[in-house]
N, C-alpha and C positions, 0 to 999 in steps of 0.2 A: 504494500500500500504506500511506503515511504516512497519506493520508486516511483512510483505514478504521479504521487504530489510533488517527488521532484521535476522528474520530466514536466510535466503541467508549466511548472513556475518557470520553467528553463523557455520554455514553448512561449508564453506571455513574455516574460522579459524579450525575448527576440524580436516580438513580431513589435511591442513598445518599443524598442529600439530603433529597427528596420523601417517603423512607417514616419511616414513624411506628415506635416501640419498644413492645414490650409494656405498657410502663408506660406510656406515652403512650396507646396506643388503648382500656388499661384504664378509664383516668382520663376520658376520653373518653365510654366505655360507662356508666360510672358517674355524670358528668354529663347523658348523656342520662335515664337514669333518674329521676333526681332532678328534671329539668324535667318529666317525664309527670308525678310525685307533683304538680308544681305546678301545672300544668294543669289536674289532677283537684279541686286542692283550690280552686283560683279557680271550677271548674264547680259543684263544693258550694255557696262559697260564696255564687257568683251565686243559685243554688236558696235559701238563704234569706233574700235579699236584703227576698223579699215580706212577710216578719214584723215588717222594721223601720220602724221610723216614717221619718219622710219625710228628716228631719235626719240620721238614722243612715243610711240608703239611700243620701244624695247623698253621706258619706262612703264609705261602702265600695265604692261604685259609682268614686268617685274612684281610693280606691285601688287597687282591683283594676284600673282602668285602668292604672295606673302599672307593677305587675306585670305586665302581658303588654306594653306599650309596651317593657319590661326583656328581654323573652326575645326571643331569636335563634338563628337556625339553629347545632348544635353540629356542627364538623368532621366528615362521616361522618355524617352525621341530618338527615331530614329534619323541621323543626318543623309540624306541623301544628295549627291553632290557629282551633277553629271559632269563626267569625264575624267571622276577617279575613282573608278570601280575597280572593289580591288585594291584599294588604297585606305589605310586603318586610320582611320577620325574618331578612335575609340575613346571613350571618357575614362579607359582604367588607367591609362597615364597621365589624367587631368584630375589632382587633388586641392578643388576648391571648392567655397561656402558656396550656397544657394546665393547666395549676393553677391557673391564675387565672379559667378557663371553669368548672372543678370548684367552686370559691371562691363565686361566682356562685348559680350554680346552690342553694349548700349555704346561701346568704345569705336566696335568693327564698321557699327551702323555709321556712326560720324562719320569716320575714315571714309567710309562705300559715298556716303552724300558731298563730303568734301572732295572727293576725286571728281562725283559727277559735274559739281559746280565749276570745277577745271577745265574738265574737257566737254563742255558743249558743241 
């Protein structure tokens, strides 16, 4: 019987540990979002990639490399990130708070809009 009350309590403890707070899987949802906004806008700007002269291309070709090199799978999401399949954006090498994945995310989004305002 002791075993069973152990196990039990072992079983609760994990699964209180393991699960996420509303504001955690909020911040979460909200970081996921804001990587698809990045996504979309690295897809943009890849699309006008072909307007720029050769010297401005191999920069933003750079750093839009850098930006997606940056993204990583968010806790609860799956990243998908056409044209590197095959390629690990896993989140087990990414040890940060729920805030600090939101932080990220809210960083990449600038960068993605500050590139667009560049190259018009």
């Amino acid at each position: 019987m002791r075993k069973y009350a152990g196990l039990l309590i072992c079983a609760f403890l994990l699964a209180a540990c393991s699960s996420q707070s509303k504001e955690e899987k909020a911040m979460l949802k909200e970081a996921y979002e804001l990587q698809l906004k990045v996504i979309e806008g690295v897809n943009d700007l890849e699309s006008k990639m072909a307007a720029q002269t050769a010297e401005a291309k191999d920069s933003l070709e750079h750093i839009l490399h850098e930006i997606e090199e940056a993204l990583f799978e968010i806790p609860g999401y799956h990243l998908e990130l056409p044209g590197h399949e095959g390629h690990d954006h896993g989140h087990n090498r990414v040890s940060l708070t729920t805030k600090e994945i939101l932080d990220v995310q809210r960083e990449l989004l600038q960068q993605v809009n500050d590139l667009k305002s560049s190259y018009k």
